[in-house]
C-alpha positions as protocol buffer text, in pm:
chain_id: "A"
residue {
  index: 1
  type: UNK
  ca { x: 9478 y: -12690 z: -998 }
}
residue {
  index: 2
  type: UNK
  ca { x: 9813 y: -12667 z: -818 }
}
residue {
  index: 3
  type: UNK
  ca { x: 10085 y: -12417 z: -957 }
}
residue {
  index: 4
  type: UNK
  ca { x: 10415 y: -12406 z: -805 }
}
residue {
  index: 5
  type: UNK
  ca { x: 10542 y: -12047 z: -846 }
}
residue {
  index: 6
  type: UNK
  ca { x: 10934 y: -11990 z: -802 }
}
residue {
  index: 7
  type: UNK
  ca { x: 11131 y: -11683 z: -739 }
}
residue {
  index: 8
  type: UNK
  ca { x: 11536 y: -11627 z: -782 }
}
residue {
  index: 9
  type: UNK
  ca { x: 11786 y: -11800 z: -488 }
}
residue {
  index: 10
  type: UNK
  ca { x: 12036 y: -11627 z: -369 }
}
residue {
  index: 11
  type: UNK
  ca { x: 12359 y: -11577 z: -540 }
}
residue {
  index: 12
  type: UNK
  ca { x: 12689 y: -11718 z: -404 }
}
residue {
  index: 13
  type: UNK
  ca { x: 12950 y: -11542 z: -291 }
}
residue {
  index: 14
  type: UNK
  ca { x: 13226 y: -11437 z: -515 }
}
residue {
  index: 15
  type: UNK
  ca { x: 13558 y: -11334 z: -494 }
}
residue {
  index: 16
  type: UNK
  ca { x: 13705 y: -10966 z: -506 }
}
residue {
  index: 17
  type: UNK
  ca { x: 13576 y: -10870 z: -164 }
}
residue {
  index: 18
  type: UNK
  ca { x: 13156 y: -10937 z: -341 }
}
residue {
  index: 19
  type: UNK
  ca { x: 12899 y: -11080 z: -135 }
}
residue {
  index: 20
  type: UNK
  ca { x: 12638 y: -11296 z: -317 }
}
residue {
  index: 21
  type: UNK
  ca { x: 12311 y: -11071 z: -443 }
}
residue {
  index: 22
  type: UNK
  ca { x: 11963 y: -11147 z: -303 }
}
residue {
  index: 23
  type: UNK
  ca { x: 11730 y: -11319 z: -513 }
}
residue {
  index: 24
  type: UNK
  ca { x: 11517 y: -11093 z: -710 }
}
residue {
  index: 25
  type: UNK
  ca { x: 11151 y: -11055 z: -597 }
}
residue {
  index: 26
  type: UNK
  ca { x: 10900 y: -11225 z: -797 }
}
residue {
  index: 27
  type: UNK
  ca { x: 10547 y: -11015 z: -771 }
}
residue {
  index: 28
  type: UNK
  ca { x: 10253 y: -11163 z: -794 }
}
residue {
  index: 29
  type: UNK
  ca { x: 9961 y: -10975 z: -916 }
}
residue {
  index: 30
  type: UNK
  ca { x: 9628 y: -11094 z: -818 }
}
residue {
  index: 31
  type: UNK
  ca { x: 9253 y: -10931 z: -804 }
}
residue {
  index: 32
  type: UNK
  ca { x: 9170 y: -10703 z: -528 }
}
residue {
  index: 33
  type: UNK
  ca { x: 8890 y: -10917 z: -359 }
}
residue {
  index: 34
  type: UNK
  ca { x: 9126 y: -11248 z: -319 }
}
residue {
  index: 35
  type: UNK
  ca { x: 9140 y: -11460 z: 31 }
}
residue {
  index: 36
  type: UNK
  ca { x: 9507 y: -11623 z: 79 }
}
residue {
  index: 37
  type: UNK
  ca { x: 9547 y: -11864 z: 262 }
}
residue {
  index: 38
  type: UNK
  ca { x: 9860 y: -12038 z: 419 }
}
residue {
  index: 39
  type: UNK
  ca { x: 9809 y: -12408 z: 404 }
}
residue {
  index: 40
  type: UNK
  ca { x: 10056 y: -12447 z: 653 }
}
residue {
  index: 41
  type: UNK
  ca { x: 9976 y: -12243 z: 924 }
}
residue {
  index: 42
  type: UNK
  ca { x: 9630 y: -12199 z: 833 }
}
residue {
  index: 43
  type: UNK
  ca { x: 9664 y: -11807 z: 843 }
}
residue {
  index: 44
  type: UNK
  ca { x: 9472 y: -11622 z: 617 }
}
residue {
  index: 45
  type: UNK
  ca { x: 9538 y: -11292 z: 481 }
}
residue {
  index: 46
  type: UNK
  ca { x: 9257 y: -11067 z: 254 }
}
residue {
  index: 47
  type: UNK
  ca { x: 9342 y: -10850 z: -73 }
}
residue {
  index: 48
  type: UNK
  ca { x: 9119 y: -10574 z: 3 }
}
residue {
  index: 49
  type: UNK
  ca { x: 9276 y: -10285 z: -137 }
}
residue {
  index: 50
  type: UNK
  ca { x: 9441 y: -10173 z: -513 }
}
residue {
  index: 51
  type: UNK
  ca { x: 9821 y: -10149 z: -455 }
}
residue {
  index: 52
  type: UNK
  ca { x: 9812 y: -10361 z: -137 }
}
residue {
  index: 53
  type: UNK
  ca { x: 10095 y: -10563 z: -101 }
}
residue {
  index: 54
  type: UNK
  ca { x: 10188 y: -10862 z: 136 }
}
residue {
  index: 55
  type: UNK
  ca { x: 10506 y: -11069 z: 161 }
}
residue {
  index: 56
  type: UNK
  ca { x: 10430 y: -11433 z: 60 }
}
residue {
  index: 57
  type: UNK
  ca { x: 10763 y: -11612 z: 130 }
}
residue {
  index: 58
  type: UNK
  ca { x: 11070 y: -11473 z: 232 }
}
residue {
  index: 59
  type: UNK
  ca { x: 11329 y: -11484 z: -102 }
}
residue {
  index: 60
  type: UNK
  ca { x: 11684 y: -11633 z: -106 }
}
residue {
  index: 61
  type: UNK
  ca { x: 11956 y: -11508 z: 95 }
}
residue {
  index: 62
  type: UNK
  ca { x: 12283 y: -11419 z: -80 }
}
residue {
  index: 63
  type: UNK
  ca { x: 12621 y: -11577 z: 23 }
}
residue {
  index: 64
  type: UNK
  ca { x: 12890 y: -11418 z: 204 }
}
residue {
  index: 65
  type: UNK
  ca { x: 13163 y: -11364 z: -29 }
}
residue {
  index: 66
  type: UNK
  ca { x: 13555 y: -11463 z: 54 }
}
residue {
  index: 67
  type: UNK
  ca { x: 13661 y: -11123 z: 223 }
}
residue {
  index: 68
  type: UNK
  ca { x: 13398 y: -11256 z: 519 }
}
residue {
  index: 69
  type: UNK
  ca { x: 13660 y: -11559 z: 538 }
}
residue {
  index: 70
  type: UNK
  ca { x: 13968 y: -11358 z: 616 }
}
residue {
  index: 71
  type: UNK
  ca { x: 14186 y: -11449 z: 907 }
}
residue {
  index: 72
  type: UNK
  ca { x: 14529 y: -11327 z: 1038 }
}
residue {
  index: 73
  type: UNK
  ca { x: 14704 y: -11687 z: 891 }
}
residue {
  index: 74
  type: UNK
  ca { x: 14444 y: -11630 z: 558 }
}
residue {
  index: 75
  type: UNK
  ca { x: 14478 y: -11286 z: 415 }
}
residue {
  index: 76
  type: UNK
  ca { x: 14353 y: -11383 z: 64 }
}
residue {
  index: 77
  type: UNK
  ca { x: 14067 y: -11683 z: 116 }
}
residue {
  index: 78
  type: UNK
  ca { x: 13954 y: -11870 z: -119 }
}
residue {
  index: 79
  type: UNK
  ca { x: 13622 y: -11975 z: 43 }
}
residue {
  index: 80
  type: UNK
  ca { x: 13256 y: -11813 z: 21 }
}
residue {
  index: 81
  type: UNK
  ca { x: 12920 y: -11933 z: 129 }
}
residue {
  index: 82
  type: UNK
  ca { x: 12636 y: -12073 z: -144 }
}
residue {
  index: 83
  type: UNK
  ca { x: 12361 y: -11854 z: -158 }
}
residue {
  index: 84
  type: UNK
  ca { x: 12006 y: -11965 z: -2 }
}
residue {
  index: 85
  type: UNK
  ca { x: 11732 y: -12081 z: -104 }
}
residue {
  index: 86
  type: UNK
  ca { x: 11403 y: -11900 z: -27 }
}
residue {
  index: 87
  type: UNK
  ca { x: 11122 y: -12015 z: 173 }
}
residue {
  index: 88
  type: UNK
  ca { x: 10879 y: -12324 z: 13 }
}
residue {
  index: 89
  type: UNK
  ca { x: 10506 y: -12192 z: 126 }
}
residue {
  index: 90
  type: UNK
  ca { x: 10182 y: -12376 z: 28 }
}
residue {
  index: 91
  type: UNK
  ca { x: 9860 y: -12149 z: -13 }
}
residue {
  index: 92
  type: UNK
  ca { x: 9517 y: -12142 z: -146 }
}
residue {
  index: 93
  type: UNK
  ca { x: 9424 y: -11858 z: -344 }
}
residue {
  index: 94
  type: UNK
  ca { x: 8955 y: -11756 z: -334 }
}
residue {
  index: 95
  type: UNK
  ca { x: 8870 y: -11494 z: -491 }
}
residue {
  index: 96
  type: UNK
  ca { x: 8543 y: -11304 z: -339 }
}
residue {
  index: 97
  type: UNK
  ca { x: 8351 y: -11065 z: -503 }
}
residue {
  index: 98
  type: UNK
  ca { x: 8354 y: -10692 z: -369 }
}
residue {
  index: 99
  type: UNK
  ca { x: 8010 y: -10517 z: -441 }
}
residue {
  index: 100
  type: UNK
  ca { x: 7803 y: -10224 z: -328 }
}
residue {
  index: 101
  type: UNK
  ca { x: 7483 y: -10465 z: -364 }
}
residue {
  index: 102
  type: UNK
  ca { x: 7446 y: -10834 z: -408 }
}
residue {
  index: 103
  type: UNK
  ca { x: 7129 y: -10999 z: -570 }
}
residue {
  index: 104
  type: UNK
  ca { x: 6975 y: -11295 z: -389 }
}
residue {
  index: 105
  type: UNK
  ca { x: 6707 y: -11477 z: -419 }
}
residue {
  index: 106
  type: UNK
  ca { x: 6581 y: -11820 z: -548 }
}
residue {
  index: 107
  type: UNK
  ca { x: 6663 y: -11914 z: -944 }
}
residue {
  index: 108
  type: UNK
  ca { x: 6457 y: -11735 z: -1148 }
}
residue {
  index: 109
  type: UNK
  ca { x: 6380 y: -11431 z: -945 }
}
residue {
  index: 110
  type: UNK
  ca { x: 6470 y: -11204 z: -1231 }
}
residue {
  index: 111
  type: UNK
  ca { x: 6840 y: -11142 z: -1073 }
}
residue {
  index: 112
  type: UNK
  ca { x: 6975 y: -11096 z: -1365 }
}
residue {
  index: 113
  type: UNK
  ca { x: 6698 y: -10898 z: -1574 }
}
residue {
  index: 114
  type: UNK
  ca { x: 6745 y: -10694 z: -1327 }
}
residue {
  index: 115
  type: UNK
  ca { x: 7071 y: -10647 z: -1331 }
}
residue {
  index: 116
  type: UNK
  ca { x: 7076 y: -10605 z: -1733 }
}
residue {
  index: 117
  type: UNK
  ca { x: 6837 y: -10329 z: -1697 }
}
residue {
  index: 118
  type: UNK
  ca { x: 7000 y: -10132 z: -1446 }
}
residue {
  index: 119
  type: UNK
  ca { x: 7387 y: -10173 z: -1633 }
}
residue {
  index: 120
  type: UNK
  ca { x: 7367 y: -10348 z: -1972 }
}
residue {
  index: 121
  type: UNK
  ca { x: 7540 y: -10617 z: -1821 }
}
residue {
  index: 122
  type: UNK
  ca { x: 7397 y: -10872 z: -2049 }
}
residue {
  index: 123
  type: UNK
  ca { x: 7376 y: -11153 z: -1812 }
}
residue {
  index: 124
  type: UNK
  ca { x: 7335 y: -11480 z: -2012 }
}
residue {
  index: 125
  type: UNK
  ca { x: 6924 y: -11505 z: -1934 }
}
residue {
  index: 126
  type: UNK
  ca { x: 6629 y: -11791 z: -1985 }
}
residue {
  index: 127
  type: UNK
  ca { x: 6335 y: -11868 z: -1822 }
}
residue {
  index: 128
  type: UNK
  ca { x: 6508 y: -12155 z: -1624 }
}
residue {
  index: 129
  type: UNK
  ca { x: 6654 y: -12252 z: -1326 }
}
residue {
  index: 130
  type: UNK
  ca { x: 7045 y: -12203 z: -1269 }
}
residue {
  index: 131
  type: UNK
  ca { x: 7082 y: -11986 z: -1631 }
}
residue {
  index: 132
  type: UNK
  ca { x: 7329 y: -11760 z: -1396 }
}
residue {
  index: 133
  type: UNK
  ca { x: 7620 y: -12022 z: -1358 }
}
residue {
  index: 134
  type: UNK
  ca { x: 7829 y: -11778 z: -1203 }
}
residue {
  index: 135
  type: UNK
  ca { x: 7868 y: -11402 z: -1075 }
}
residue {
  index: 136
  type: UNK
  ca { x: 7832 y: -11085 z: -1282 }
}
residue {
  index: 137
  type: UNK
  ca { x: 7889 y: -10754 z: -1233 }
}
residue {
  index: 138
  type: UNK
  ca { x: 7788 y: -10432 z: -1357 }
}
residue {
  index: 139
  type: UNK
  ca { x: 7808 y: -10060 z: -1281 }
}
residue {
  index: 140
  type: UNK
  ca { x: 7500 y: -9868 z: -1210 }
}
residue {
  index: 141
  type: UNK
  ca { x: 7661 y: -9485 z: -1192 }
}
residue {
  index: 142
  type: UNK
  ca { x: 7956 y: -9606 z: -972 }
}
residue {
  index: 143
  type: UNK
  ca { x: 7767 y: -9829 z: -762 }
}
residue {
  index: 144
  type: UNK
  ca { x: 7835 y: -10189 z: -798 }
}
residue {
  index: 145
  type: UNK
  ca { x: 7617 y: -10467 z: -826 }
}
residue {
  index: 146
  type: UNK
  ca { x: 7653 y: -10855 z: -841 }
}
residue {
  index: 147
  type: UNK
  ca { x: 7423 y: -11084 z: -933 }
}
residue {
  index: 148
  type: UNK
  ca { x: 7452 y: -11359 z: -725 }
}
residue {
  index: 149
  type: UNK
  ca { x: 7292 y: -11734 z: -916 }
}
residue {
  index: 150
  type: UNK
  ca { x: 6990 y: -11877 z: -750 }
}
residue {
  index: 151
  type: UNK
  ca { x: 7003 y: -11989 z: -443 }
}
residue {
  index: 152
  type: UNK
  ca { x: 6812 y: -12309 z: -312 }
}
residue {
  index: 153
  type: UNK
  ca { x: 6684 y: -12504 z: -25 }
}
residue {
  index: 154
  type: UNK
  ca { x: 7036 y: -12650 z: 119 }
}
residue {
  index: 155
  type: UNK
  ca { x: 7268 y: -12426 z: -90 }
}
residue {
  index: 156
  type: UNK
  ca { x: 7514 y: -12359 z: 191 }
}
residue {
  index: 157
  type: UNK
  ca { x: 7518 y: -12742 z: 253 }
}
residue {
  index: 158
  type: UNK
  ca { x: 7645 y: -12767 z: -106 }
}
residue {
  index: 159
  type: UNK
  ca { x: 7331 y: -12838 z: -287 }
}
residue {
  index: 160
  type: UNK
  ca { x: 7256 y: -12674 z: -640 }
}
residue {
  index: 161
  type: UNK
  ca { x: 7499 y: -12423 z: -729 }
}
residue {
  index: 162
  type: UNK
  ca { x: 7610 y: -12445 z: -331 }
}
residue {
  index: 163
  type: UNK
  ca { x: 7851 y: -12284 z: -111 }
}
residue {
  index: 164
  type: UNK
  ca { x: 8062 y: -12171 z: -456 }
}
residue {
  index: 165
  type: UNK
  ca { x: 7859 y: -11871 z: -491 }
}
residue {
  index: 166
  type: UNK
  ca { x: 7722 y: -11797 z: -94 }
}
residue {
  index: 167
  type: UNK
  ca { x: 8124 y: -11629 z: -21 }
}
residue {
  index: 168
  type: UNK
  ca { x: 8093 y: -11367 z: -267 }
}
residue {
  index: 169
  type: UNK
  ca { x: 7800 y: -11223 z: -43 }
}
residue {
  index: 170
  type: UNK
  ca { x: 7976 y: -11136 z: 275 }
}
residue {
  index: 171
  type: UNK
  ca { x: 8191 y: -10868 z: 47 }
}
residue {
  index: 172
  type: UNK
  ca { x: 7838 y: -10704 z: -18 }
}
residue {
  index: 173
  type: UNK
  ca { x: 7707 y: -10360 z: 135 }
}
residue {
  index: 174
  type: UNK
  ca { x: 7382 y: -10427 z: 117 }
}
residue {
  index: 175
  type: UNK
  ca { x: 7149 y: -10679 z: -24 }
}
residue {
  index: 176
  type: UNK
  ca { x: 6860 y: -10723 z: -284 }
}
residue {
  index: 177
  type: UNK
  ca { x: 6651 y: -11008 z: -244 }
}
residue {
  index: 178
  type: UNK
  ca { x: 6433 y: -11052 z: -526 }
}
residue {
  index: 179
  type: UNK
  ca { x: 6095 y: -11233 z: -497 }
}
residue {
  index: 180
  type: UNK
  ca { x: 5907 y: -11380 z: -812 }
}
residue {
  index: 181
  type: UNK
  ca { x: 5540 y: -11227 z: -807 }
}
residue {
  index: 182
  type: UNK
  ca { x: 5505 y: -11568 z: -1034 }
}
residue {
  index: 183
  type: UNK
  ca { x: 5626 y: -11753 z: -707 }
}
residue {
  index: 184
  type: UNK
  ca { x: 5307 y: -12009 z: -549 }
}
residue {
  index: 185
  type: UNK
  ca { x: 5469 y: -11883 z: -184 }
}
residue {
  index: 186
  type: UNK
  ca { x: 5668 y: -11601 z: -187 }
}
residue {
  index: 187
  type: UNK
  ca { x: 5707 y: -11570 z: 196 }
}
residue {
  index: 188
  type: UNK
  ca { x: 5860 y: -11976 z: 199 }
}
residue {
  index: 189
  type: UNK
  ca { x: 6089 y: -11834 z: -104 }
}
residue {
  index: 190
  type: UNK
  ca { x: 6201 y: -11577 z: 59 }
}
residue {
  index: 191
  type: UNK
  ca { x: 6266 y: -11782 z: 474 }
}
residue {
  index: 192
  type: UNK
  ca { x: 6422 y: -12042 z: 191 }
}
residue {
  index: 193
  type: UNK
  ca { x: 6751 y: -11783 z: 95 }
}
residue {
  index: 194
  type: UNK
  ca { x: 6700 y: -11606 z: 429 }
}
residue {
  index: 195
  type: UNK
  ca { x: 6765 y: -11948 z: 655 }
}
residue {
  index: 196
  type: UNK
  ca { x: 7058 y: -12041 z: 338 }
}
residue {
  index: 197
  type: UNK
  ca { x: 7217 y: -11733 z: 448 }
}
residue {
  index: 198
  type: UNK
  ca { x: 7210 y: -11764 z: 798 }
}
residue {
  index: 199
  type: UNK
  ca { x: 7281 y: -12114 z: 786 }
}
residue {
  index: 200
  type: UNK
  ca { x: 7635 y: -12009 z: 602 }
}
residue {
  index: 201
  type: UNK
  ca { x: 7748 y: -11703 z: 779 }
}
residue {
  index: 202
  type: UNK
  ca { x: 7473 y: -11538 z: 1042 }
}
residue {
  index: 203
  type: UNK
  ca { x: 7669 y: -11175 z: 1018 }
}
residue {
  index: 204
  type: UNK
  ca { x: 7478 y: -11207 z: 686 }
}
residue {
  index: 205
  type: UNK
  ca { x: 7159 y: -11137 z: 875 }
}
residue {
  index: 206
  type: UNK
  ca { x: 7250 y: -10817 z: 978 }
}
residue {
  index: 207
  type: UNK
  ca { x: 7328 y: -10651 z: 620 }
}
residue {
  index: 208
  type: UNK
  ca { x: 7105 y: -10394 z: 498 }
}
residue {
  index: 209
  type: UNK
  ca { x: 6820 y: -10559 z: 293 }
}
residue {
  index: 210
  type: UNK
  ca { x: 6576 y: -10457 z: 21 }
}
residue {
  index: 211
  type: UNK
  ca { x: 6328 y: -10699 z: -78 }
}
residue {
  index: 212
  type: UNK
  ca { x: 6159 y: -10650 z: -379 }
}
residue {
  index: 213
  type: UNK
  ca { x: 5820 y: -10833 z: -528 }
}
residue {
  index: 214
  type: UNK
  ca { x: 5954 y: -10883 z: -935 }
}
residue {
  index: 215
  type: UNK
  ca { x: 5825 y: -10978 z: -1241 }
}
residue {
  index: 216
  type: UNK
  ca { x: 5473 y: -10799 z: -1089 }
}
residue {
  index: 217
  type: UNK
  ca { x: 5408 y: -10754 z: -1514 }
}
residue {
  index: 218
  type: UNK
  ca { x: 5348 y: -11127 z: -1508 }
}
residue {
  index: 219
  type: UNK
  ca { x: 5044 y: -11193 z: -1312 }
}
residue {
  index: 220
  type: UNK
  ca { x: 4704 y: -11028 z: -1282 }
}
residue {
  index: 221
  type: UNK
  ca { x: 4683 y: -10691 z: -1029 }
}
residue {
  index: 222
  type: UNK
  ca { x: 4424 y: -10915 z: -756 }
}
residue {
  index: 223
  type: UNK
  ca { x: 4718 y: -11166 z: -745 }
}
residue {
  index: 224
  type: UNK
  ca { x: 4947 y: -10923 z: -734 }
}
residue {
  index: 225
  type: UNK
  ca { x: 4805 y: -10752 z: -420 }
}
residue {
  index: 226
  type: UNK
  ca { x: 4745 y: -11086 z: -258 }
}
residue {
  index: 227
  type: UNK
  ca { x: 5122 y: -11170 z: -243 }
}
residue {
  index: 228
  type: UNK
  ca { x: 5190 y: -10846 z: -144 }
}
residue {
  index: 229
  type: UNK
  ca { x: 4945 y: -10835 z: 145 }
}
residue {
  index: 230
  type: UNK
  ca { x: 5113 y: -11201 z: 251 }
}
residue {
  index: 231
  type: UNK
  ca { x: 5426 y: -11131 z: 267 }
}
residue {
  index: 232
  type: UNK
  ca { x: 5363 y: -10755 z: 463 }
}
residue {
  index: 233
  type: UNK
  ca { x: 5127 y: -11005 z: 702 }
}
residue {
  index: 234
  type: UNK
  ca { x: 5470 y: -11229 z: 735 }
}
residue {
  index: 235
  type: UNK
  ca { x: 5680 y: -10924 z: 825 }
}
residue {
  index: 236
  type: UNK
  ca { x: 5817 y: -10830 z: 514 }
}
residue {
  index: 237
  type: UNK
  ca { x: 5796 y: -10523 z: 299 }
}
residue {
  index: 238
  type: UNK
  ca { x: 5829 y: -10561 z: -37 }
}
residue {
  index: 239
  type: UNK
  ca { x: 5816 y: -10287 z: -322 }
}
residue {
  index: 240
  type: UNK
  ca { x: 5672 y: -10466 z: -661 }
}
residue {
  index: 241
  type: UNK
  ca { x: 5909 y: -10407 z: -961 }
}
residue {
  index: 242
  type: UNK
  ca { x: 5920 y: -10493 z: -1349 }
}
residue {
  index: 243
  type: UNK
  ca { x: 6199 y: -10457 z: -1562 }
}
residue {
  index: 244
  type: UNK
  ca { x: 5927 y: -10286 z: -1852 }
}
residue {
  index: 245
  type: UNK
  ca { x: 5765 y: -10040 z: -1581 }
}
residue {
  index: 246
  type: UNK
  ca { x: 5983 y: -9752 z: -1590 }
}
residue {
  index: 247
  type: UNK
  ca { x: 5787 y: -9652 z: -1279 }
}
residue {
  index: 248
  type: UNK
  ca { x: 5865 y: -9939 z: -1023 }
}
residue {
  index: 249
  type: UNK
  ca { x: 6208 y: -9924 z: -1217 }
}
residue {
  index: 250
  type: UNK
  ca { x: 6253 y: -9546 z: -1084 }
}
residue {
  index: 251
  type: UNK
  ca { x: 6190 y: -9684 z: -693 }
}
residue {
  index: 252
  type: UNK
  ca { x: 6486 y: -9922 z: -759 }
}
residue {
  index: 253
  type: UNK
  ca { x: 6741 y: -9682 z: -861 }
}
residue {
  index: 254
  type: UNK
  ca { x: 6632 y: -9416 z: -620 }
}
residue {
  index: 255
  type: UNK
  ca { x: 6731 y: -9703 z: -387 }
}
residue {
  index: 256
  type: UNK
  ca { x: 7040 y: -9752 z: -514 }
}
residue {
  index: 257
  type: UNK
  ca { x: 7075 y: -9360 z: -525 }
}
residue {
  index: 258
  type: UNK
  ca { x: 7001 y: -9339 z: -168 }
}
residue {
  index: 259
  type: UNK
  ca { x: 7326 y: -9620 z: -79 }
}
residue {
  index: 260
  type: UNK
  ca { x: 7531 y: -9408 z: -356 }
}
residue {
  index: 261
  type: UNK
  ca { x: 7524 y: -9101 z: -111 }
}
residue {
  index: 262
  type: UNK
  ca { x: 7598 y: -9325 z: 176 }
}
residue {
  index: 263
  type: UNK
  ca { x: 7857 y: -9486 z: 9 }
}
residue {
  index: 264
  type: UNK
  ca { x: 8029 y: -9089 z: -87 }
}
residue {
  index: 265
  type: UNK
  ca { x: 7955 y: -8983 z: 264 }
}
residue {
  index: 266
  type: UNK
  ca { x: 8102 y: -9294 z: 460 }
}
């Protein structure tokens, strides 16, 4: 909703030689990660850093006090100038995730197992679609992680949980696209979020991607091996994981081990 937020006018002049104070400044504090923009002029400023600071609206101008009014005919003037008011400045305030890694992939891709695993997030999670109704973060050893919900066929036109969630992936590094081995076509699932992405921003395309083949626990090794050998035939390598394999679990966090030291290094 709208919130009008006000800071202090200017003081008016006074007597006894004293010029009107400035109004104090009001300061805002918002989360680093925030998009601001200025409804008026359409210009749009980015919250990137702790401590950052950017002038919203100039503040309230104080008056000139009755000394300024002095004259050869008026040694002692009674006059002195109102103080002014500051500026009036519409703007929309988006906040955008910052993370190391975003997950992707369609609902029920085991984003959010996933992310439990790795950082005791505790991610509210079902077997269902849409059971991640909005971001969550966690820590894996410094490295942050966001588990972005399922994304469907048409999500950056809107549909399903929509465009709400597709902004908090351009602050990503680097992302994980999870593919259910429980999936009848993993190759279409994974063109599905691939096209969504493109569709809503194509600088997307060209962020570091992992692609892993999850859930693998829940179907039978021949099955297993035939998704695999589909989607490597489509183009696209994909390391099978399960949350209760400590093994596969290891190739994940080596991963993430690997963008830690780029991250340290950068």
């Amino acid at each position: 909703g709208r919130k009008e937020i006000k800071a202090e006018d200017g003081k008016n002049g006074r007597g006894q030689f004293l010029d009107g104070r400035d109004g104090e400044d009001l300061i805002i504090k918002i989360p680093t990660g925030t998009r601001i923009t200025n409804l008026g002029t359409g210009y749009v400023q980015e919250m990137l850093h702790p401590g950052q600071r950017i002038l919203a609206a100039g503040g309230g101008k104080g008056g000139r006090g009755n000394f300024k009014f002095r004259s050869p005919t008026n040694t002692s003037p009674k006059e002195f100038e109102e103080g002014l008011p500051g500026d009036v400045v519409p703007y929309q305030l988006e906040l955008r995730l910052i993370a190391d890694i975003g997950l992707v992939g369609m609902p029920n891709a085991g984003k959010s197992s996933l992310l439990n695993e790795l950082t005791r997030a505790h991610s509210r999670v079902a077997n269902y679609a849409f059971t991640t109704l909005e971001p969550h973060l966690g820590a894996y050893f410094g490295v942050i992680l966001a588990d972005i919900p399922g994304l469907i066929e048409g999500a950056s036109e809107g549909r399903g949980l929509g465009v709400k969630f597709l902004k908090h992936i351009e602050r990503t590094r680097t992302l994980f696209h999870l593919i259910s081995a429980e999936s009848e076509d993993p190759v279409a699932d994974y063109r599905v979020i691939r096209k969504e992405l493109e569709k809503y921003n194509p600088e997307l395309m060209e962020k570091e991607e992992h692609v892993f083949l999850s859930k693998c626990d829940a179907v039978e090794p021949k099955v297993l091996k035939t998704k695999l050998l589909a989607l490597e035939k489509a183009g696209i390598r994909a390391e099978p994981i399960s949350i209760i394999d400590p093994e596969t679990m290891e190739t994940v966090k080596k991963t993430i081990n690997t963008i830690k030291k780029e991250l340290t290094s950068a």
